[in-house]
Residue frames relative to the residue before (quaternion, step in Angstrom):
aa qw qx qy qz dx dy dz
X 1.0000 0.0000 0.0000 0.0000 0.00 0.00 0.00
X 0.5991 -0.6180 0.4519 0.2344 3.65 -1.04 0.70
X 0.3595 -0.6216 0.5482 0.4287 3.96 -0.82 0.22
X 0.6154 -0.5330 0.5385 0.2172 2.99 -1.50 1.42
X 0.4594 -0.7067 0.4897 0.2229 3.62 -1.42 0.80
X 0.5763 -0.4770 0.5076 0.4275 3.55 -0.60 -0.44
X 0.7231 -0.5293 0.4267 0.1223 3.54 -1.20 0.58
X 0.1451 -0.9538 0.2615 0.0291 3.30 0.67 1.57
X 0.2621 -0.6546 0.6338 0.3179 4.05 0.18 -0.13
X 0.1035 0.8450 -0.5112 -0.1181 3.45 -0.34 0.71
X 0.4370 0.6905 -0.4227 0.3918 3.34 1.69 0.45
X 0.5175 0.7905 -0.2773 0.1746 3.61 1.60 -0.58
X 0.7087 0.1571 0.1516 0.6709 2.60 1.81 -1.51
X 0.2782 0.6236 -0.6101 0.4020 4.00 0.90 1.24
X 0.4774 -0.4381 0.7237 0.2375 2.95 -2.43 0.42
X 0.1573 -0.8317 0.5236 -0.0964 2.95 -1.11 1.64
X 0.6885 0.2338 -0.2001 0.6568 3.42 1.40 -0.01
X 0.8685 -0.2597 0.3988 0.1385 3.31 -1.80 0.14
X 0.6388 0.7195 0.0246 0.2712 2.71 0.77 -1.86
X 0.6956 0.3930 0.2010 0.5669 2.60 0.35 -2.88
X 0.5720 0.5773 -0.3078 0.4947 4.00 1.01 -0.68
X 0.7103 0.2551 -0.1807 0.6306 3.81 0.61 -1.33
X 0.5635 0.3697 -0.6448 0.3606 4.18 0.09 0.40
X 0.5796 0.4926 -0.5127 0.3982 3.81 0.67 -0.74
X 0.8512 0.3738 0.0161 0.3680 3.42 0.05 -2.18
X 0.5518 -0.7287 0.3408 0.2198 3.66 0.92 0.25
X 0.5805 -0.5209 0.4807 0.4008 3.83 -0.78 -0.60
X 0.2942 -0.7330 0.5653 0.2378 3.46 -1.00 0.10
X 0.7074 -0.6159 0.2403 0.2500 3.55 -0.69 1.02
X 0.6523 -0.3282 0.3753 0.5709 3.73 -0.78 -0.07
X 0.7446 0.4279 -0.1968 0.4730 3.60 0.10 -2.00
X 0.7575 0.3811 -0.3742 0.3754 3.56 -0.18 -0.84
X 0.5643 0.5513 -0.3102 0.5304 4.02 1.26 -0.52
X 0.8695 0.0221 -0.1437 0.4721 3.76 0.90 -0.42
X 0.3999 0.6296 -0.5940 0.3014 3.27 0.56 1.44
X 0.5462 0.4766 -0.5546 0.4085 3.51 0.86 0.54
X 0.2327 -0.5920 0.7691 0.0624 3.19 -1.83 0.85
X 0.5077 -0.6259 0.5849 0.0909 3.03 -2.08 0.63
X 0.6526 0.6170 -0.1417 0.4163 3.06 1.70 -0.07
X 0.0723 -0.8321 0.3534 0.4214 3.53 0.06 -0.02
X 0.3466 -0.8189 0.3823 0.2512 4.20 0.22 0.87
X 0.7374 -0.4252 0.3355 0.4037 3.40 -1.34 0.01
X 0.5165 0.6223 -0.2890 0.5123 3.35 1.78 -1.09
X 0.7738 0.3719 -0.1734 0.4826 3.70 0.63 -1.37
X 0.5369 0.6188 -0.3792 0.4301 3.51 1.05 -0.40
X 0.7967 0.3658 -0.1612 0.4532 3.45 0.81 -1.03
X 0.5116 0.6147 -0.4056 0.4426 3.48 1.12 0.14
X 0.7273 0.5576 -0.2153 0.3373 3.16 1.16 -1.06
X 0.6034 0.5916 -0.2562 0.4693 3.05 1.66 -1.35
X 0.8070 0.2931 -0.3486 0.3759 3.80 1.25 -0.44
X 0.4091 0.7251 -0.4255 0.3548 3.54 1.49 0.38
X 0.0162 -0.7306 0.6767 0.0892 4.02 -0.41 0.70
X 0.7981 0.2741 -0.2402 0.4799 3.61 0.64 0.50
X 0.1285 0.7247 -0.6599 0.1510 3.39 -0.99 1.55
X 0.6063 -0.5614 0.5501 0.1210 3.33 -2.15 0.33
X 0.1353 0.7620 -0.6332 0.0059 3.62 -0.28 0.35
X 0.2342 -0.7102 0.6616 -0.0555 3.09 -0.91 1.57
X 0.1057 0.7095 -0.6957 -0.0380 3.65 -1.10 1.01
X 0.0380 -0.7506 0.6363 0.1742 3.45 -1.53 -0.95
X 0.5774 -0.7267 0.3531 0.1175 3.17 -0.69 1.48
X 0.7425 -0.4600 0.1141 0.4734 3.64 -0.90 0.93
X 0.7705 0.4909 -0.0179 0.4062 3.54 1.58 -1.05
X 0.7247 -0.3522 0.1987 0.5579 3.02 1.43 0.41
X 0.8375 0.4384 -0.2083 0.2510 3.42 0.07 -1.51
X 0.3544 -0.7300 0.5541 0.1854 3.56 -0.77 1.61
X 0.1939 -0.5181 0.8322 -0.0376 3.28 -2.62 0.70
X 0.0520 0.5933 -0.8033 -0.0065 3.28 -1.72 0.89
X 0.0495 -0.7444 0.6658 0.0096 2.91 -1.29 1.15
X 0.4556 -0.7009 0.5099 0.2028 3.51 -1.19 1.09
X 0.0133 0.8617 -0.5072 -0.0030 3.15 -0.56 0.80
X 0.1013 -0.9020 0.3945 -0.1431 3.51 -0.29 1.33
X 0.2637 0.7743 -0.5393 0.2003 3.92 -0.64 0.99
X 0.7968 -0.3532 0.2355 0.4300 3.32 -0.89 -0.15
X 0.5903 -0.5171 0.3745 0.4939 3.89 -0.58 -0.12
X 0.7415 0.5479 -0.0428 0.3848 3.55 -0.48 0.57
X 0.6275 0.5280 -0.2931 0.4914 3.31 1.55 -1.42
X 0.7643 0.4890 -0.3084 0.2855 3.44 0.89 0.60
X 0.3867 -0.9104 0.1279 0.0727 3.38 0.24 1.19
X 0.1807 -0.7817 0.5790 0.1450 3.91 0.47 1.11
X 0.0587 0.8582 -0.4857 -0.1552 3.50 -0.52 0.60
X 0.6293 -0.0694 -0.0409 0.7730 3.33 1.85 0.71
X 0.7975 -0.4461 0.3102 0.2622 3.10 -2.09 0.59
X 0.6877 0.3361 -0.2500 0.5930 3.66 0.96 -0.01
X 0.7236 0.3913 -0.0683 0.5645 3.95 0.36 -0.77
X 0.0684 -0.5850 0.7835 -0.1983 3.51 -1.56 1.93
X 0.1048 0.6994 -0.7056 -0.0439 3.19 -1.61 0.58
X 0.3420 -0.7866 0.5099 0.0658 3.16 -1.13 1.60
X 0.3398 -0.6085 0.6206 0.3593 4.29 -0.52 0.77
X 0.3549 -0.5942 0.7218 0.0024 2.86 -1.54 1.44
X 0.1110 -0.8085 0.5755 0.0531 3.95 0.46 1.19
X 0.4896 -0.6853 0.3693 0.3928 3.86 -1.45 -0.24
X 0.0562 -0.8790 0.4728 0.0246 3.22 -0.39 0.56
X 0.7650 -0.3456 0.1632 0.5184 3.58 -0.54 -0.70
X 0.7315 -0.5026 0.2624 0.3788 3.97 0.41 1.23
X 0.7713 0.4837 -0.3340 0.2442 3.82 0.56 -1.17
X 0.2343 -0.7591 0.5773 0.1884 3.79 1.64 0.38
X 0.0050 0.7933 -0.6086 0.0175 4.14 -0.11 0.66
X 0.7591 0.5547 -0.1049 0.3241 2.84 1.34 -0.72
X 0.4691 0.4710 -0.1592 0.7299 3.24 1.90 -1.38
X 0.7903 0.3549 -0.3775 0.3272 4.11 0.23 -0.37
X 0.6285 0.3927 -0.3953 0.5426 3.32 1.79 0.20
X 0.5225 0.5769 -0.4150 0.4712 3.80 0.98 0.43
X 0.5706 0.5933 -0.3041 0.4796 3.10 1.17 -0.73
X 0.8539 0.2029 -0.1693 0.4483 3.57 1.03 -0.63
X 0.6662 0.2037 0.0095 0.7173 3.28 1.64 -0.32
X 0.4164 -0.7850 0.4582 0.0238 3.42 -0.72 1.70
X 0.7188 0.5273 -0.2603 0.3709 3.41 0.57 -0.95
X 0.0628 -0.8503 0.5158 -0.0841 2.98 -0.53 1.03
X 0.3499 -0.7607 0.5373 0.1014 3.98 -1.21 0.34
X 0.5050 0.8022 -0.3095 -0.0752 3.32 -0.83 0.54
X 0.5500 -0.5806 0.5404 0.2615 3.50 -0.80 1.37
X 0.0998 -0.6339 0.7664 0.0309 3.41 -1.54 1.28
X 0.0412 -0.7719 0.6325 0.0482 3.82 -0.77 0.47
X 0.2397 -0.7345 0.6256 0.1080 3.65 -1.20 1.15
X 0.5168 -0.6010 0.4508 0.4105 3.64 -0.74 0.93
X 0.9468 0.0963 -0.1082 0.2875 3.98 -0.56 0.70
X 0.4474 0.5317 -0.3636 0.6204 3.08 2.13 0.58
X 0.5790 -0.6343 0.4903 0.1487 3.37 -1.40 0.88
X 0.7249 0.4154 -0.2458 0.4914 3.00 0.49 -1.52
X 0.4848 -0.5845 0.6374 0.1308 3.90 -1.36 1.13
X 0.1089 -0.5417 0.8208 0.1449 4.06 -1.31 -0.01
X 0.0906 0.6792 -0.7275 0.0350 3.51 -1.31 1.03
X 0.0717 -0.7103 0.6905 -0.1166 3.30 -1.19 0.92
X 0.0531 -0.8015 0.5956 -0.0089 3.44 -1.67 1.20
X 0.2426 0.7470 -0.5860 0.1996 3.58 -0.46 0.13
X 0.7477 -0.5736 0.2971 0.1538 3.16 -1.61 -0.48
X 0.1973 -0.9044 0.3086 0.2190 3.47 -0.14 0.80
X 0.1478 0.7476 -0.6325 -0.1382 3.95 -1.09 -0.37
X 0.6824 -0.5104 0.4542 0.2598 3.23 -1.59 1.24
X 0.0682 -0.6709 0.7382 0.0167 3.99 -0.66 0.71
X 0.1438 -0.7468 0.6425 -0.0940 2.92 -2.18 1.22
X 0.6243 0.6840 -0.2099 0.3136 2.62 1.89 -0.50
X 0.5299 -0.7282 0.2726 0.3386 3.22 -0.28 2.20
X 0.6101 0.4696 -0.4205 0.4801 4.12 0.60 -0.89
X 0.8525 0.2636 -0.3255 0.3127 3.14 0.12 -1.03
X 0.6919 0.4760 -0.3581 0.4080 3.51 0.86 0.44
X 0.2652 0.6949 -0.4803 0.4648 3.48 1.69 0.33
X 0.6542 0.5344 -0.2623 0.4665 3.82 0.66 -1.48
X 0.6358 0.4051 -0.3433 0.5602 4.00 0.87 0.00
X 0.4451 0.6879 -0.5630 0.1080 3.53 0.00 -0.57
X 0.1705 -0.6260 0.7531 0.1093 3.78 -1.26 0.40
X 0.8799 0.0149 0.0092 0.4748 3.50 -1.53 1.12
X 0.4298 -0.7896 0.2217 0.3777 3.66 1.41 0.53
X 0.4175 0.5169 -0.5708 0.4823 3.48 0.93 1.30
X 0.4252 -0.7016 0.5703 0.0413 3.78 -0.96 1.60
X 0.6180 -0.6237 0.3827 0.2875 3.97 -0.67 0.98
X 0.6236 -0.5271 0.4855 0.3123 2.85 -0.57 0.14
X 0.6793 0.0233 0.1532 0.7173 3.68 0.90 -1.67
X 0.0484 0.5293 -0.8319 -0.1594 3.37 -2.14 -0.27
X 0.5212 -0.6085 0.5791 0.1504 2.48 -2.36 0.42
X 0.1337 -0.7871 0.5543 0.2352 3.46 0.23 0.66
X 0.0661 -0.6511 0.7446 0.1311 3.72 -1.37 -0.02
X 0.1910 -0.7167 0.6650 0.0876 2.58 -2.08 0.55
X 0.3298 -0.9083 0.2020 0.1594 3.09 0.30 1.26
X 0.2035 -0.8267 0.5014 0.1539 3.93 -0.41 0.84
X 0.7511 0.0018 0.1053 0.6517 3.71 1.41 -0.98
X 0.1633 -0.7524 0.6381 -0.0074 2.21 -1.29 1.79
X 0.3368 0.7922 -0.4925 0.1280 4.29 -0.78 -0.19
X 0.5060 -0.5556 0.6272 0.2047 3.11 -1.62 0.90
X 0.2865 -0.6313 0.7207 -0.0043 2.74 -1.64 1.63
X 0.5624 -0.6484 0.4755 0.1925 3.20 -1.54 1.26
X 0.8322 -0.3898 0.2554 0.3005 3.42 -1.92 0.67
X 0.6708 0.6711 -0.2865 0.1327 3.04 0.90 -1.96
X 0.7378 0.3254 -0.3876 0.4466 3.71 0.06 -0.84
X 0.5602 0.4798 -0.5132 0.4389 4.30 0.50 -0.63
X 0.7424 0.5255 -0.3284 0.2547 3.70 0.81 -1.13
X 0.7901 0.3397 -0.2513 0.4440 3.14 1.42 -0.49
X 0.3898 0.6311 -0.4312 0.5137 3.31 1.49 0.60
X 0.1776 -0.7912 0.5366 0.2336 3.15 0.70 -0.77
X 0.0197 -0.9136 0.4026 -0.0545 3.73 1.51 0.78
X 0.6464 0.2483 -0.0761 0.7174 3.80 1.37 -1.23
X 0.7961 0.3113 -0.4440 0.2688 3.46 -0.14 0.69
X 0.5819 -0.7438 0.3069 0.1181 2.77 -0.15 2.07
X 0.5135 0.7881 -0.1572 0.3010 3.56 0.93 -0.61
X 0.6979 0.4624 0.0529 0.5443 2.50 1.88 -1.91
X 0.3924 0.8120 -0.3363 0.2713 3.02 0.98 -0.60
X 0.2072 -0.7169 0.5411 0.3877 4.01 -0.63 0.25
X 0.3584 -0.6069 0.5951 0.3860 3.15 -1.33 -0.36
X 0.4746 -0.8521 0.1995 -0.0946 2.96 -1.23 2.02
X 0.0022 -0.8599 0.3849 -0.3353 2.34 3.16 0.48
X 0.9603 0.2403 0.0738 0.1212 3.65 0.24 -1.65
X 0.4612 0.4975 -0.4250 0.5992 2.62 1.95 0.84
X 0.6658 -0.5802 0.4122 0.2239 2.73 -1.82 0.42
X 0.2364 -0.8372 0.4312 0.2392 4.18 -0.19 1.01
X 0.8286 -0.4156 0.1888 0.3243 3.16 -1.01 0.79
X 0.5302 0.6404 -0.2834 0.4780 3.36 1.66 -0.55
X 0.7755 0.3933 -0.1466 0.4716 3.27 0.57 -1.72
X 0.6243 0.4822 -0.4313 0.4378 3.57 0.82 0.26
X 0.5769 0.6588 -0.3002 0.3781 3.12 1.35 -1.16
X 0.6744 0.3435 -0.2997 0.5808 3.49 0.81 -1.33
X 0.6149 0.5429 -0.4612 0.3382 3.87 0.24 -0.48
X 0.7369 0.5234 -0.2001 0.3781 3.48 1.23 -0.67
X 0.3269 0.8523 -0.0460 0.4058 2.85 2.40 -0.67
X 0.7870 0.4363 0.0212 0.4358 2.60 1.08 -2.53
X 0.5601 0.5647 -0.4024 0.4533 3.13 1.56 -1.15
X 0.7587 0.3072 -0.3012 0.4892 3.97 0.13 -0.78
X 0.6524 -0.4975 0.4880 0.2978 3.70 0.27 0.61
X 0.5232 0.6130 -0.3672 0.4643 3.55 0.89 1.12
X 0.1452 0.6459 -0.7342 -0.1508 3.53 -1.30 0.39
X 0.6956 -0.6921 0.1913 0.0234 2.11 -1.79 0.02
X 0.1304 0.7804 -0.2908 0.5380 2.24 3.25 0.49
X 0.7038 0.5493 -0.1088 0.4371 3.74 0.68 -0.90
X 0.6713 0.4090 -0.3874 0.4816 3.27 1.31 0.04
């Protein structure tokens, strides 16, 4: 690992306006300005149905952002018309970050990813917590129905470009590290544990 830097002020020297943003980074073309749609299409419909793995990006009444991975079989996600998805809120580990920043702040983001395709489907719009037993019957997995979904209503829909998978090199197997040398979900856990004066004998 590298020696850690010193402690930066990064307000000293930031782009603070519009303006001063598009002299560095430029304009975005005709096409890239009007390939979003408000709709979700037959094109966008069918991406989704083969994605078992998306992002849901919220932020709470005050600002503060969450992504949460969200992950199931192809499909377990439900277009139920050209304006309107609803995602199974499965069980997981109680802290609902997500549903507790919907709860105060609708808008919501998300990034659909197919195992070996570059190109991303993002989509934003609005969310609300659903309970409603019918309309969560239509999610079920192994024929037990969520608890909750997120419904959305969708405001933007569009295909995100190649670049960042391409230069990750995410699907090319090649690249990969070797995982001898990171740290596994365990050994952070208890490290994180340790930081609040916790083990993990104690949970």
């Amino acid at each position: 690992m590298g020696t850690d830097m010193e402690s930066i002020n990064f307000a000293e020297n930031a782009v603070t306006s519009e303006e001063e943003l598009r002299e560095i980074v430029g304009t975005p073309n005709q096409y890239v300005k009007n390939k979003i749609v408000s709709v979700i299409d037959d094109q966008c419909r069918t991406f989704i149905s083969k994605s078992p793995l998306l992002f849901l990006a919220t932020s709470s009444s005050n600002g503060r952002c969450d992504v949460s991975p969200r992950g199931g079989s192809a499909g377990a996600i439900k277009v139920l018309n050209d304006s309107q998805l609803i995602i199974p809120d499965r069980p997981g580990n109680k802290r609902v970050d997500s549903i507790m920043n919907i709860l105060s702040n609708p808008y919501v983001g998300i990034i659909f990813v197919i195992p070996g395709m570059k190109e991303l489907l993002r989509i934003n719009g609005r969310a609300t917590i659903i309970k409603d037993k019918d309309v969560l019957s239509i999610l079920g997995y192994q024929d037990k129905p969520p608890l909750l979904g997120i419904g959305v209503d969708v405001e933007e829909c569009f295909i995100h470009c190649t670049k960042a998978f391409h230069r990750s090199g995410i699907w090319d197997y090649s690249s990969w590290p070797n995982l001898d040398n990171i740290p596994t979900m365990m050994d952070i856990y208890r490290s994180h544990l340790k930081v609040n004066g916790l083990e993990l004998k104690q949970i």
